[in-house]
C-alpha positions in Angstrom: 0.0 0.0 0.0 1.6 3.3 -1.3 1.8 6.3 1.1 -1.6 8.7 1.8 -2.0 12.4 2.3 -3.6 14.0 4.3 -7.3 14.3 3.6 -6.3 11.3 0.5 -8.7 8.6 0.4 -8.8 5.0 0.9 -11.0 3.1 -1.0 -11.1 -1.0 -1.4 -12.2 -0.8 -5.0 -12.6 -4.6 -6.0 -14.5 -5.6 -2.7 -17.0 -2.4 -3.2 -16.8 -3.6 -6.9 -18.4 -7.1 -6.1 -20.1 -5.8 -3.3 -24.1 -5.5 -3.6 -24.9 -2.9 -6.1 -27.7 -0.2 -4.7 -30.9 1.0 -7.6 -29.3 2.5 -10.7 -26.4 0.3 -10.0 -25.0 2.4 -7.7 -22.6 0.6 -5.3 -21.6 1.3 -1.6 -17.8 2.0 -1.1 -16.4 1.8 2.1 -14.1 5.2 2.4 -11.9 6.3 4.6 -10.3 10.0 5.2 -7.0 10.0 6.9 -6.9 12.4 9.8 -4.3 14.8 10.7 -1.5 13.1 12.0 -2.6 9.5 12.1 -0.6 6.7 11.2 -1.1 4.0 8.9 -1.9 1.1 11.0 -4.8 3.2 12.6 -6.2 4.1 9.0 -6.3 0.5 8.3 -8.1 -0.6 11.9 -10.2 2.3 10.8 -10.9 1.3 6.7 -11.5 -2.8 8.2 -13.7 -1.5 11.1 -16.0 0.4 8.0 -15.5 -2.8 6.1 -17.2 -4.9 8.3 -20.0 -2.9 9.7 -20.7 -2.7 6.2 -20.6 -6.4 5.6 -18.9 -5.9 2.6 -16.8 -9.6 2.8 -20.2 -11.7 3.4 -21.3 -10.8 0.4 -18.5 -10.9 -1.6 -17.9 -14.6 -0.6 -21.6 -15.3 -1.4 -20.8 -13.7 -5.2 -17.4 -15.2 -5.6 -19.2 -17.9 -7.5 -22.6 -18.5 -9.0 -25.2 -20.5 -7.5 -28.0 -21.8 -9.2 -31.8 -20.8 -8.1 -32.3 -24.6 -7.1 -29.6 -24.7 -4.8 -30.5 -21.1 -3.3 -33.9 -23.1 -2.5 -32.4 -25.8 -1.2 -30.1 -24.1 1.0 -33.1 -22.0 2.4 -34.9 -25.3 2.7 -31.8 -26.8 4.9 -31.6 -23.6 6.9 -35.0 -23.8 7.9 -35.2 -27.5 9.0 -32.3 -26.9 10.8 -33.7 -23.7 12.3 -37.1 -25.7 13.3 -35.3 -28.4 15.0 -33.8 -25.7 17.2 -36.5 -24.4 18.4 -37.9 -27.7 19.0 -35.3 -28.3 21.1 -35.4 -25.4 22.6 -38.8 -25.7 23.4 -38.4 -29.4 24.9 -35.6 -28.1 27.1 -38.0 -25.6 28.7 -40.6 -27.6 29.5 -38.6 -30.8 31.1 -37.0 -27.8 33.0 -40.7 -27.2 34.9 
């Protein structure tokens, strides 16, 4: 990573670029200003902080490869059995606990 100015910058282009693209196909970016006098490593905790409370890597690991609409609906499908059976259990624990 090359050196920034002050008041430069820092953008992670090719994350943003896969990232999930807004109406109009607008794309969030996360962005990050270097402050007066702050060092690199703090501008990086900064731009990684922004990059996961936008959620940015989730979803570029979900895009990294295509996945067919029958698997999407069967991965749902999975994740609510196993959801169910959860809560089942959940509820079983409760009432053996009374």
């Amino acid at each position: 990573m090359g050196p920034h100015r002050k008041g430069e910058a820092l953008y992670l282009r090719d994350v943003a670029r896969l990232s999930d693209a807004g109406e109009g196909g607008e794309s969030e970016m996360a962005t990050v200003i270097l402050r007066p006098g702050e060092s690199q490593e703090s501008l990086l905790k900064r731009f990684r902080k922004e990059v996961m409370k936008q959620r940015i890597l989730p979803t570029v690991r979900k895009k990294r490869w295509f996945t067919a609409p029958s698997e999407l609906r069967r991965l749902k499908k999975q994740k609510a059995i196993r959801k169910a059976r959860q809560a089942q259990r959940r509820r079983e624990g409760r009432e053996s606990a009374r």
